[in-house]
N, C-alpha and C positions, 0 to 999 in steps of 0.2 A: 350549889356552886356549879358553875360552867365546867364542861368535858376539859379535861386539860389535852390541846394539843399537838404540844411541844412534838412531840418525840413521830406526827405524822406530816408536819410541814418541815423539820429538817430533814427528816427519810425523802419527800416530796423535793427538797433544795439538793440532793447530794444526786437525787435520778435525774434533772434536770439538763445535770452536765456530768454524763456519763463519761462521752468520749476520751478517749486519753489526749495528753496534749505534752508538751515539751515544756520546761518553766526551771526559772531557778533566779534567785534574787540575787541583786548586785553586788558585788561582792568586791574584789580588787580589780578582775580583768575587766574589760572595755566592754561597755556594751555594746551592740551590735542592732545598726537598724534594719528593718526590712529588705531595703536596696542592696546593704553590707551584706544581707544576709544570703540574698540573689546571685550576687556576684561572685559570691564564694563557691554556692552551689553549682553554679554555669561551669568555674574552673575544675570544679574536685568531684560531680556528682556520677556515682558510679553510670548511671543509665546513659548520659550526658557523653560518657564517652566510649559508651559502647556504641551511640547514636555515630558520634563521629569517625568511630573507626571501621563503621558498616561503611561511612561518605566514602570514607579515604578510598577504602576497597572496590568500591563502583568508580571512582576516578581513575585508576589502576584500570581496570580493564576497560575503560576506555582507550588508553593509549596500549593495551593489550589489541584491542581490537582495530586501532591504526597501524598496530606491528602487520596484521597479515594484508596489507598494502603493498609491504614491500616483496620486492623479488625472491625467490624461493633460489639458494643456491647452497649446494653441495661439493664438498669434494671426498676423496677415498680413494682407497689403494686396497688393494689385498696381495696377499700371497699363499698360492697352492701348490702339491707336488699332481703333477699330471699320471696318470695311469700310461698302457701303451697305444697308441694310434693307430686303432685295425678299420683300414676300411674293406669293405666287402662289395667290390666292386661286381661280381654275379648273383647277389641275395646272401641273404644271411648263413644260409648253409652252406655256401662255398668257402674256400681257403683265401683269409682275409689277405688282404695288401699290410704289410707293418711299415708306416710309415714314420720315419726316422722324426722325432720332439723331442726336447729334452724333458727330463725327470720333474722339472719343476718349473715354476712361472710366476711371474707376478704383472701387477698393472696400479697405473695413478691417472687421475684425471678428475676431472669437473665436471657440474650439471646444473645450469641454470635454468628456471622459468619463469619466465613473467606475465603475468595473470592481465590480458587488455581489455576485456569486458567479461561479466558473468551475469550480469539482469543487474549489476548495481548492488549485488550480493553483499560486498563488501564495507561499502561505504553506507548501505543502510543500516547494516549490524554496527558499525558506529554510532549510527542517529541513536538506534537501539539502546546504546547501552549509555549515550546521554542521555537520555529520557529516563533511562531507572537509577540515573546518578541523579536527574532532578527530582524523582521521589525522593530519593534516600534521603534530600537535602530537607524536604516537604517532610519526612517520617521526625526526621531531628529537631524540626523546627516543633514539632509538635510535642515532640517529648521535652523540647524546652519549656513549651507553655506549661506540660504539664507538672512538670519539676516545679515550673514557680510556681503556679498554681498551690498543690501539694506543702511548701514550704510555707506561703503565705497561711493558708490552712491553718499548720502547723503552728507559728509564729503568731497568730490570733489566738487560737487556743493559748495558749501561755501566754499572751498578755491578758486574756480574761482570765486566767485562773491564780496567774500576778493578783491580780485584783482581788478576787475571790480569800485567798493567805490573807490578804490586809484588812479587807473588811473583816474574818472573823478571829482575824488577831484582837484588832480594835472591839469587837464585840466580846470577845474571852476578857479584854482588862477591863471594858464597863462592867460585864458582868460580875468580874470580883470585887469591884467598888461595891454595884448593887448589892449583891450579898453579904458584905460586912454590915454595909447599913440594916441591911435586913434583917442581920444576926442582932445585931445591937437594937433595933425595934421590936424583936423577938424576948430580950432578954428585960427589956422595959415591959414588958407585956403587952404590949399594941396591935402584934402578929402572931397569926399562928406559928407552930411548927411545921406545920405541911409548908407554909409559904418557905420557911428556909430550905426546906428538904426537894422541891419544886426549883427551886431556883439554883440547887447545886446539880440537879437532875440536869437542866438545861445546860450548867455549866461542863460540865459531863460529856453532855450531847455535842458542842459548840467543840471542845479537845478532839473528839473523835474526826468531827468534822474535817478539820485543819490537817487533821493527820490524813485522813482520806486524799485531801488536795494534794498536799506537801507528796503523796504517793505519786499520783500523778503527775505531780511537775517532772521527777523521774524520769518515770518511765517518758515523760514529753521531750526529757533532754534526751535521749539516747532516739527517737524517732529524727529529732530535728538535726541532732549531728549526722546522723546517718544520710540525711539528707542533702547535708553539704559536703558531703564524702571523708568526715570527719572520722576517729575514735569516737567509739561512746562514750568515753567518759569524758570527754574534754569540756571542760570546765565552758560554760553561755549563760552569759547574761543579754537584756535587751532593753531597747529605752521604752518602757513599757510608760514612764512617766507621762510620755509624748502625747497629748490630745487627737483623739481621733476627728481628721477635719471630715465631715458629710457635706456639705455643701455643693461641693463639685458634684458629686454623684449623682445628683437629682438629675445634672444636664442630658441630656439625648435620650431621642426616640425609636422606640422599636425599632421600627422601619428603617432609620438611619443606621444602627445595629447589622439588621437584615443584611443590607445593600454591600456593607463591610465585610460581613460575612464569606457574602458572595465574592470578593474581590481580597480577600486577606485570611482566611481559614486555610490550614494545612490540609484540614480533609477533605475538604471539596476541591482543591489545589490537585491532590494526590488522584482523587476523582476523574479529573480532568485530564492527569498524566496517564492512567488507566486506559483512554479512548484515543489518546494518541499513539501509545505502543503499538494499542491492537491495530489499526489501521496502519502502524508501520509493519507489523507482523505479516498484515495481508498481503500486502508490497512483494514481502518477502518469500511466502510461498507462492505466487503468481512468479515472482524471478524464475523458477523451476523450470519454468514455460519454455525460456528464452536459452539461445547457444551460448557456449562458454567458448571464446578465444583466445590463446595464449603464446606467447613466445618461448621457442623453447631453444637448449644449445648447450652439446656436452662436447666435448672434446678426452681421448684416453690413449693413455701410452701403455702397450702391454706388450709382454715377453713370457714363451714367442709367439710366432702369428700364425693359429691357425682356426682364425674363422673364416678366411676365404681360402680358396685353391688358386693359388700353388702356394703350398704350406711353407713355412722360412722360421728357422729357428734363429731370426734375427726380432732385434725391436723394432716396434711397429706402431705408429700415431693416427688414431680415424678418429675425424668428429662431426657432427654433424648441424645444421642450424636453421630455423626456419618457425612456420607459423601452423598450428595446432586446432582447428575448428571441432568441436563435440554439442552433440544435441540428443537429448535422452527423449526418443520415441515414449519411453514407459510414460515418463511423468503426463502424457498428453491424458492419459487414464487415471493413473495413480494418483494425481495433484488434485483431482474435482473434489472428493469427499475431502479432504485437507484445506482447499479453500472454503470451502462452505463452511465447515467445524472453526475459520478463523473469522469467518464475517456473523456468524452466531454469539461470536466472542465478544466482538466491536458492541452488536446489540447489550447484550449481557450487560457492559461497561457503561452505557449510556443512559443502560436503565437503571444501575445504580447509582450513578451522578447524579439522576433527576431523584432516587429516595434517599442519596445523603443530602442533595439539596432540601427537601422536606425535613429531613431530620433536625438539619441546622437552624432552620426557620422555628421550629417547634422547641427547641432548645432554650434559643434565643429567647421565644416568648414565655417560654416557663420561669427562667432565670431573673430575665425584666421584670416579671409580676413578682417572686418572689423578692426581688430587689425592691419594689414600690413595697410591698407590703414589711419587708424589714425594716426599712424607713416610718413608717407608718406607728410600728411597735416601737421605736425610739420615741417616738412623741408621747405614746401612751405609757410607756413608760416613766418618762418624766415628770409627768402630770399624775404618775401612783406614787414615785417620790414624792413630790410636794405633799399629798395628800397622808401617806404614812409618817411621814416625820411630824405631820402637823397633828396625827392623833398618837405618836408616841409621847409627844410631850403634855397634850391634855391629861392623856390616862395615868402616868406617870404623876402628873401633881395629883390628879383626883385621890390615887392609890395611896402616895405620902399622906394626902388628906382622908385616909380610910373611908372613899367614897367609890370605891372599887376596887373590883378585885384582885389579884396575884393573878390570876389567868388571864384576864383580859391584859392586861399590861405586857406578859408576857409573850402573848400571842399576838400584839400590836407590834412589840421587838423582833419577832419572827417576820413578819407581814415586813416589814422596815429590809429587816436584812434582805429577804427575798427579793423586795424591789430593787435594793443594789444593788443583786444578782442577774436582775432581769435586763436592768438598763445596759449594762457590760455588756453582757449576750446578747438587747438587741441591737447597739452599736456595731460589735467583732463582725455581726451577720450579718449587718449593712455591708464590709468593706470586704466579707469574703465573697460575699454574692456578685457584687461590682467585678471583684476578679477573677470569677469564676466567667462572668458574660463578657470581659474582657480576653479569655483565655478560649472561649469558645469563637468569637470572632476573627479570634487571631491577632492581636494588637498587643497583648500582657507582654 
């Protein structure tokens, strides 16, 4: 007789589809499609609004950074007690003059300044901090694709593993069928004993199996709640029923891909936002160069008066108003290495635009081929269906007709399920590849 072996193609069937996946059969609540299940995520998904509330924070100092636009103005007042008024009109070692202040003093007034040029200092450190508002928007968008990505992932594994529970439900109650009859053609004498003891072996095998999945499904719900910023435990179902359309997916070319890429991906986006900074950076230490001129104007009322002579222990109002030119000699030196370390920078950034440009190209083409060939494995697929169903049911009569054997039958049934298994899996892999090169281009 042939090797029996059952118990190394369902070891082979359960590693096939290791990963863990999210899953649970339908039950009362609603099931949930893909898009349903996007949506949800967008709203509630923890990353999702960390992403957004990094956005908020760079929009915030934006208008932080229009605040120092406006005019600088102060007011204040103090109040001191004064010591006594010696002056020392022959040097310090002579016998001082006391002149008459009172004990104590105070003053209020104001001090505006208004900033009229500084290299544009100001108003580029806005551009500034739009630009890393528009990354931050470019970072989220990304963590969006990724989210969905991630979920759709998710949400394929559980409907293939949906799949996986039914087929070997369906194969647990043919198999008790078979084995009654087996028992009963055993007890006729037409079979051996190994054949019943083999076929509860399998049966055996097939319970473990279900319960491995049914694990996974699990552990699959608490990954895919998680993902939609759920409880783990909350209860998901999904319309796994739903036929997977491939049709669509065959459409477009690399290249078309490519070109998208270039004009729709977050990361070469952010790339891009990279080399604008720096060059506004540059801008910005080169301003150093240039004179700061500013308006200025205080006005103070203080009691008493003595910072000019002749001293008056009355109140007294001085203020002053006018225009402010400053030019920092140093930076004419200090600024050279600083600019240089910020146009090193720009390179830097350009060079890596041009290697995440390659990255994404090469992405691109890895994913597309792997997409053509999961495609590919659906055909072949379904052309090992047709062919296993069509020797399960020869071997099967041959066996009734004791013109083969218990193992050959049985490993035909194995051969059968695994093809159902295969076709799932290469299906799920067509639609996650699709949205994997979808999520890299930037479109998902």
């Amino acid at each position: 007789m042939k090797q029996y072996k059952t118990d190394q193609i369902l070891g082979i069937l359960l590693l096939l589809f290791a990963p863990s996946v999210y899953a649970q059969h339908p039950e009362k609540n609603q099931a949930l499609s893909l898009e349903e299940i996007w949506k949800v995520a967008e709203m509630n998904n923890r990353l999702l609004k960390l992403s957004e509330l990094n956005h908020q924070q760079s929009k915030i100092e934006i208008l932080e950074a229009k605040d120092r636009l406006l005019p600088e103005l102060s007011v204040g007042g103090d109040i001191k007690f004064n010591s006594r008024f010696l002056l020392y009109d022959d040097g310090l070692f002579s016998s001082p003059q006391d002149v008459p202040v009172k004990g104590y003093g105070y003053g209020v007034g104001y001090n505006l300044n208004v900033n009229l040029y500084n290299g544009g200092k100001n108003k580029r450190n806005i551009a500034l901090k739009k630009e890393e508002e528009l990354r931050k928007q470019y970072e989220a968008d990304l963590q969006k694709h990724s989210v969905k990505y991630n979920a759709a992932v998710a949400y394929f594994d559980l409907y293939k593993f949906l799949y996986f529970y039914d087929f070997l439900h369906a194969e647990i109650e043919a198999e008790k069928k078979q084995l009654r009859l087996i028992e009963s053609l055993h007890k006729n004498g037409t079979v051996l004993k190994s054949d019943v003891l083999r076929t509860s072996v399998k049966l055996s095998q097939l319970e473990l199996g279900i319960s491995d999945v049914t694990k996974k499904i699990e552990i699959g719900k608490q990954r895919l709640n998680i993902l939609m910023g759920r409880a783990n435990d909350t209860e998901l179902t999904i319309k796994y029923e739903d036929i997977i359309e491939l049709d669509a997916i065959a459409d477009g070319d690399y290249k078309d891909y490519v070109d998208i890429a270039l004009n729709k991906s977050p990361e070469y986006k952010m790339a891009g936002s990279d080399i604008k900074w720096s060059e506004l950076n540059l801008k910005q230490v080169r301003a150093t160069l240039l004179p700061k001129v500013s308006l200025y104007s205080n006005y103070n009322y203080t009691y008493p008066q003595i910072s000019f002579y002749p001293y008056s222990n009355n109140l007294w109002g001085f203020g002053q108003t006018g225009i402010k030119v400053q030019y920092s000699i140093d930076n004419l030196y200090k600024s050279k290495h600083s600019i240089a370390r910020t146009q090193v920078v720009i390179n830097q950034a350009k060079e890596k635009a041009e290697m995440k440009k390659d990255e994404i190209a090469l992405q691109v083409k890895e994913v597309y081929l792997q997409q053509q060939q999961a495609l590919e494995s659906v055909e072949t697929a379904k052309q090992n269906m047709i062919k296993t169903t069509e020797t399960v049911r020869v071997i099967r009569s041959s066996y009734l007709n004791q013109e083969s054997l218990l193992t050959d039958l049985l490993e035909a049934e194995n051969a059968l399920l695994e093809a159902k298994f295969n076709l799932i899996t290469a299906q799920t892999n067509v639609k996650v590849t699709h949205f994997r090169l979808l999520a890299i281009v930037g479109i998902l």
